[in-house]
N, CA, C and O atoms as CSV, one atom per row, in Angstrom:
chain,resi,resn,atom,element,x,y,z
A,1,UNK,N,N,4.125,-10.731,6.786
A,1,UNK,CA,C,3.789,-9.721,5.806
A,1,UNK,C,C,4.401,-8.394,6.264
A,1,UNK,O,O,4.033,-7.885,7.323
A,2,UNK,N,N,5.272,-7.859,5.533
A,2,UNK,CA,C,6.078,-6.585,5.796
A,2,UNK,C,C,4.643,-5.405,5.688
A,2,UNK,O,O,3.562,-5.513,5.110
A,3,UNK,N,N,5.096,-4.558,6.331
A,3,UNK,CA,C,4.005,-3.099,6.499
A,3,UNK,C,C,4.739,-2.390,5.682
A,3,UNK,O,O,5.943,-2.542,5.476
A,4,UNK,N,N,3.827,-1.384,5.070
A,4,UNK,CA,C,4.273,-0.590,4.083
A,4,UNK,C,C,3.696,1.065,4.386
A,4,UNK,O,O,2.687,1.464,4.967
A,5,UNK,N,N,4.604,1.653,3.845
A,5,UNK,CA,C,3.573,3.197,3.988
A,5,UNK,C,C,3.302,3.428,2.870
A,5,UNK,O,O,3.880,3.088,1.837
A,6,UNK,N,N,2.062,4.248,3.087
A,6,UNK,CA,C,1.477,4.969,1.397
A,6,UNK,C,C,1.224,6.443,1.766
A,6,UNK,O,O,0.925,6.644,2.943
A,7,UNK,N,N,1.295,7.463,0.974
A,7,UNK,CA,C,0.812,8.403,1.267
A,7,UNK,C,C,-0.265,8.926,0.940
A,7,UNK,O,O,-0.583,7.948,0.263
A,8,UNK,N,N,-1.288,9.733,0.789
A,8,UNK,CA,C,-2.455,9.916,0.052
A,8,UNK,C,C,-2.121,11.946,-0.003
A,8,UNK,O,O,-1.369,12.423,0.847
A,9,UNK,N,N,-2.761,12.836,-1.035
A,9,UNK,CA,C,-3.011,13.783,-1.215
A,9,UNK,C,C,-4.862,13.767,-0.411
A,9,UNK,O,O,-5.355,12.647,-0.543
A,10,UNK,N,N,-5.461,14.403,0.049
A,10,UNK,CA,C,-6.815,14.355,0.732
A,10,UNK,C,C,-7.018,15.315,0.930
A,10,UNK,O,O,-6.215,15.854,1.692
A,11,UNK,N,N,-8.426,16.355,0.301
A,11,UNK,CA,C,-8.674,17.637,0.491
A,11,UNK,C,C,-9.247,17.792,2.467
A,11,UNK,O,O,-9.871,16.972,3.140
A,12,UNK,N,N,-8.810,18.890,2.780
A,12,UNK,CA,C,-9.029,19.511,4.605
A,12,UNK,C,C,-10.676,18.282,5.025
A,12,UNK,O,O,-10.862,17.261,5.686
A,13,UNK,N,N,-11.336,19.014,4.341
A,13,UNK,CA,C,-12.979,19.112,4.495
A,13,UNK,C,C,-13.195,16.836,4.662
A,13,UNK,O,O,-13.787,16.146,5.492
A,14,UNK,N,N,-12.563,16.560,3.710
A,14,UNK,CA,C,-12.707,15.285,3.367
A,14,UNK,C,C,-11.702,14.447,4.836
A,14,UNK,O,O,-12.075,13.627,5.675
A,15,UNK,N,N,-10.508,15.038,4.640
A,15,UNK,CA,C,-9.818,14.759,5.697
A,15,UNK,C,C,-10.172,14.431,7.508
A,15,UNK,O,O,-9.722,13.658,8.354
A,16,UNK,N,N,-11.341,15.622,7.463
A,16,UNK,CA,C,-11.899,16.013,8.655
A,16,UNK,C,C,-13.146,15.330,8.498
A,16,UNK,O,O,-13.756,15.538,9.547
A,17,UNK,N,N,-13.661,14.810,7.938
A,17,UNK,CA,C,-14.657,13.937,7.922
A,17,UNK,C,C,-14.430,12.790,8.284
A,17,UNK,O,O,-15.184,12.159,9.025
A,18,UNK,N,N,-13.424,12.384,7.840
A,18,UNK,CA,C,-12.766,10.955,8.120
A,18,UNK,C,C,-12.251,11.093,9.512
A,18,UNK,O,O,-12.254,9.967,10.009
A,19,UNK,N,N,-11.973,11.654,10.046
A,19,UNK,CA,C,-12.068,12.284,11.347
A,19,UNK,C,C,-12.982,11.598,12.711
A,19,UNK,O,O,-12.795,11.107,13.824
A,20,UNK,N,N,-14.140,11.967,11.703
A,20,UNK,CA,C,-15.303,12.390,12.622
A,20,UNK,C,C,-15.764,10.749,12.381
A,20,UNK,O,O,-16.358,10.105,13.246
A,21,UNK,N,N,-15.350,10.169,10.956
A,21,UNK,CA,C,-16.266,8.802,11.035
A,21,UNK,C,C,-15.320,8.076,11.772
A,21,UNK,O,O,-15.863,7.213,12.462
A,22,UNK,N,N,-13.996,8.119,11.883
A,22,UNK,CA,C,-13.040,6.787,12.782
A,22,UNK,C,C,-13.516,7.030,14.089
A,22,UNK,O,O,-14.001,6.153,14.804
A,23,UNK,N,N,-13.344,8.527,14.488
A,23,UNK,CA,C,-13.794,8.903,15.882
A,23,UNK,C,C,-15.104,8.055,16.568
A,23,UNK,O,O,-15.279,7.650,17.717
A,24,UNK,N,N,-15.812,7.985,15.532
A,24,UNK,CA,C,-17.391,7.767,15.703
A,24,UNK,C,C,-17.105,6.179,16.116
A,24,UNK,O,O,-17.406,5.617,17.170
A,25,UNK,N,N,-16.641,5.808,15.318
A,25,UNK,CA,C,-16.177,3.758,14.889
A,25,UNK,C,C,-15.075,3.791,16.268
A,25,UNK,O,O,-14.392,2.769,16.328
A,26,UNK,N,N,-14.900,4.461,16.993
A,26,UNK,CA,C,-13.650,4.190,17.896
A,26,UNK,C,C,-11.922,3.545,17.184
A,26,UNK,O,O,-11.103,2.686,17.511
A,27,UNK,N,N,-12.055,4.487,16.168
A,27,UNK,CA,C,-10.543,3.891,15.494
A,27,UNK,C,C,-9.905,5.009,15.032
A,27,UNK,O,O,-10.496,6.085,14.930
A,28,UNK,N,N,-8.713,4.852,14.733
A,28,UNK,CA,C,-7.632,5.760,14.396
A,28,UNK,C,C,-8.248,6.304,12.769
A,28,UNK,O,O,-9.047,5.543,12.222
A,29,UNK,N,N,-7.988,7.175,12.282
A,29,UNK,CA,C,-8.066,7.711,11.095
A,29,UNK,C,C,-6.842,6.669,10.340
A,29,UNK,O,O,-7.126,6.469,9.159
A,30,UNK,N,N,-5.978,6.205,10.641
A,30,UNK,CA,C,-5.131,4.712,10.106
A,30,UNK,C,C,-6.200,3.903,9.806
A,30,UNK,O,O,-6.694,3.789,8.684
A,31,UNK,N,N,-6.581,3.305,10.865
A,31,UNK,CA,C,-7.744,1.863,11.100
A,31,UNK,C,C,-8.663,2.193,10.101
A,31,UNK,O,O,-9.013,1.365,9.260
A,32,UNK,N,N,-9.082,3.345,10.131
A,32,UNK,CA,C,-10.793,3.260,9.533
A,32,UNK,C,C,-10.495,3.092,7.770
A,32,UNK,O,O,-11.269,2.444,7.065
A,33,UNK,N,N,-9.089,3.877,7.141
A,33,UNK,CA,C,-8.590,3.634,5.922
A,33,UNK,C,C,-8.252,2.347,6.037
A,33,UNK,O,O,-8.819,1.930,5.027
A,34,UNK,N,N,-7.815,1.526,6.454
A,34,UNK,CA,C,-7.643,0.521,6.486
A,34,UNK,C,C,-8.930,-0.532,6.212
A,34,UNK,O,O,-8.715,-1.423,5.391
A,35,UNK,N,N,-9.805,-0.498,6.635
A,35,UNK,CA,C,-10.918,-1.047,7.264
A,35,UNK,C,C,-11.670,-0.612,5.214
A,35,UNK,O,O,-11.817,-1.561,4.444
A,36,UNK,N,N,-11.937,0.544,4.844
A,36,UNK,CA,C,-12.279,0.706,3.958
A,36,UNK,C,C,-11.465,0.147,2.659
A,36,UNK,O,O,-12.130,-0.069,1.646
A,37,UNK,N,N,-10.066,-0.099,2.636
A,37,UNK,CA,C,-9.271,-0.665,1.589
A,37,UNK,C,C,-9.828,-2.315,1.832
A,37,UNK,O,O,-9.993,-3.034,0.846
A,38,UNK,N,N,-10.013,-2.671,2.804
A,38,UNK,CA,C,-10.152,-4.051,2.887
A,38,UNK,C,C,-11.961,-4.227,2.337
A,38,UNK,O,O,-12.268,-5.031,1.457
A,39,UNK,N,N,-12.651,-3.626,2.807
A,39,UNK,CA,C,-13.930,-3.779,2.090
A,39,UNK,C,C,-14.081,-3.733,0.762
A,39,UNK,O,O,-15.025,-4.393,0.325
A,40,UNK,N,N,-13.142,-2.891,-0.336
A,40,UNK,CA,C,-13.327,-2.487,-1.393
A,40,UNK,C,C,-12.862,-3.540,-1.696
A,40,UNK,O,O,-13.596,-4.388,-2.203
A,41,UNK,N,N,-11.084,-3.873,-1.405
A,41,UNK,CA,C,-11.085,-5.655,-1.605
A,41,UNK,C,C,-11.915,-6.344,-2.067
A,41,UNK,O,O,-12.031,-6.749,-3.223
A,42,UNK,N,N,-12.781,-6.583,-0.841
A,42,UNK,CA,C,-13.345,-7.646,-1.086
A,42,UNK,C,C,-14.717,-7.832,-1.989
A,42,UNK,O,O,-15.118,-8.777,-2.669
A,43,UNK,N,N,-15.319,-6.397,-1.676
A,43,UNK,CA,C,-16.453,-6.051,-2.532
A,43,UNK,C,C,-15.623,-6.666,-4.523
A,43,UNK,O,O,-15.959,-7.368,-5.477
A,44,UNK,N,N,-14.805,-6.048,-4.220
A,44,UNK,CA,C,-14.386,-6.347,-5.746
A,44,UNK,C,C,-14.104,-7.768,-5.658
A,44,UNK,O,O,-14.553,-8.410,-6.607
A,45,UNK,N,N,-13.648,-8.255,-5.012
A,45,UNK,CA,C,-13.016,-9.945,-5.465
A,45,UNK,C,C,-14.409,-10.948,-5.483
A,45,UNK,O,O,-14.489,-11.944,-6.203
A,46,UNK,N,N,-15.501,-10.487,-4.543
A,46,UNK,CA,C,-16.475,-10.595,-4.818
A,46,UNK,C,C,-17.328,-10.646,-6.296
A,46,UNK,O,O,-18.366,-11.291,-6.443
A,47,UNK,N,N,-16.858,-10.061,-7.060
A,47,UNK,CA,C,-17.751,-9.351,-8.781
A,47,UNK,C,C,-16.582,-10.129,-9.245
A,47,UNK,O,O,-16.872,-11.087,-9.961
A,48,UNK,N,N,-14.974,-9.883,-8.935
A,48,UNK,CA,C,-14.199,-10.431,-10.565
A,48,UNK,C,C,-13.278,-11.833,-10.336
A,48,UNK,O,O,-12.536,-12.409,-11.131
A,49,UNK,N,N,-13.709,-12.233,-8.578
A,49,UNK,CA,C,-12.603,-13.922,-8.508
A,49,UNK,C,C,-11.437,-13.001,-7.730
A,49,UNK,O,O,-11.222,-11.789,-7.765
A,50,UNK,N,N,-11.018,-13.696,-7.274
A,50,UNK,CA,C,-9.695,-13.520,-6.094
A,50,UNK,C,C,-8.495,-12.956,-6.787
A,50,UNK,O,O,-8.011,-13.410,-7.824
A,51,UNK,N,N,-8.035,-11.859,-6.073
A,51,UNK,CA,C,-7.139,-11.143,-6.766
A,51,UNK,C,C,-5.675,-12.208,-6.335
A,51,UNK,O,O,-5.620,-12.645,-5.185
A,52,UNK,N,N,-4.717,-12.507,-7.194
A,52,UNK,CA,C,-3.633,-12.981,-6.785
A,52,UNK,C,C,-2.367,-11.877,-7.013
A,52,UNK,O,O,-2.274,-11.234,-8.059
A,53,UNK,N,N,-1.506,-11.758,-6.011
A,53,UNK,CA,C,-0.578,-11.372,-6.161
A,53,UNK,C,C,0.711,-11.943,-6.328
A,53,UNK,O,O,1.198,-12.780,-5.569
A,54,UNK,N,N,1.393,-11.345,-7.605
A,54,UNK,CA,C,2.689,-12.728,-7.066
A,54,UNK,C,C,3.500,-11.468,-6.543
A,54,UNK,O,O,3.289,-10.362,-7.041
A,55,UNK,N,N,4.384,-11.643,-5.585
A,55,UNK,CA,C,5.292,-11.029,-4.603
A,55,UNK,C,C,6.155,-10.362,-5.271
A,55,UNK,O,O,6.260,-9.165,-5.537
A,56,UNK,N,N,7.244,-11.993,-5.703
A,56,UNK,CA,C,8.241,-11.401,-6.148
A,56,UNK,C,C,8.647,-10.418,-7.227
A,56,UNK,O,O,9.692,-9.768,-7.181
A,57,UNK,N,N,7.926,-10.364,-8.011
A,57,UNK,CA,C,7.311,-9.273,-9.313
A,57,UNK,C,C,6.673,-8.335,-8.951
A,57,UNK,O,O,7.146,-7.250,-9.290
A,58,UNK,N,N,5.883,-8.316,-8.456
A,58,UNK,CA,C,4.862,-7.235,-7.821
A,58,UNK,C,C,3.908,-6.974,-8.803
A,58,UNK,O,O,3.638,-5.811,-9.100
A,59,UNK,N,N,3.390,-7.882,-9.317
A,59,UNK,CA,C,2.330,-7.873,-10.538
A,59,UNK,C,C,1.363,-8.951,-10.132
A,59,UNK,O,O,1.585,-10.121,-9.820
A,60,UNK,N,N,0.104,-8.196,-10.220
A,60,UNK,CA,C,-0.994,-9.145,-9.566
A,60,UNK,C,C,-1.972,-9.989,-11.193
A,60,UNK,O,O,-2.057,-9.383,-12.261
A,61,UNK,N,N,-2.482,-11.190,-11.006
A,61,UNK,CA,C,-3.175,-11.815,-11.792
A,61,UNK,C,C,-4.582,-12.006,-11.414
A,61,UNK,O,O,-4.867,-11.970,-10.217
A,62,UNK,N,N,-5.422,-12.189,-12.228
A,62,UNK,CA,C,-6.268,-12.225,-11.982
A,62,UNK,C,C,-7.226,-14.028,-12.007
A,62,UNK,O,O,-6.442,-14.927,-12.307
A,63,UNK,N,N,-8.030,-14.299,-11.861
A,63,UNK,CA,C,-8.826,-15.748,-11.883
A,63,UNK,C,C,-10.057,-15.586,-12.167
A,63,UNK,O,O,-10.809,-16.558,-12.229
């Protein structure tokens, strides 16, 4: 699986919070976004069935 970058816009205050919670969790301000994209994942695939992605398109389906 290739790595990708994303960028985000994130107000100071919010920024620095996230800060304080990776710090807290012993993880990078990377890790802890990370860690939260994967929960929301799953929280959602949880409520609507497994998200599929097809690759080569880059258009995801749903089940």
């Amino acid at each position: 699986m290739a790595i990708k970058s994303l960028s985000i816009r994130i107000d100071e205050e919010m920024l620095d919070k996230l800060h304080c919670v990776a710090d807290y969790e012993g993880r990078s301000a990377n890790s802890q976004i990370l860690i939260l994209i994967r929960d929301c994942i799953e929280h959602y695939e949880e409520k609507h069935g497994k998200i599929e992605v097809n690759r080569k398109k880059g258009k995801k389906t749903e089940e």
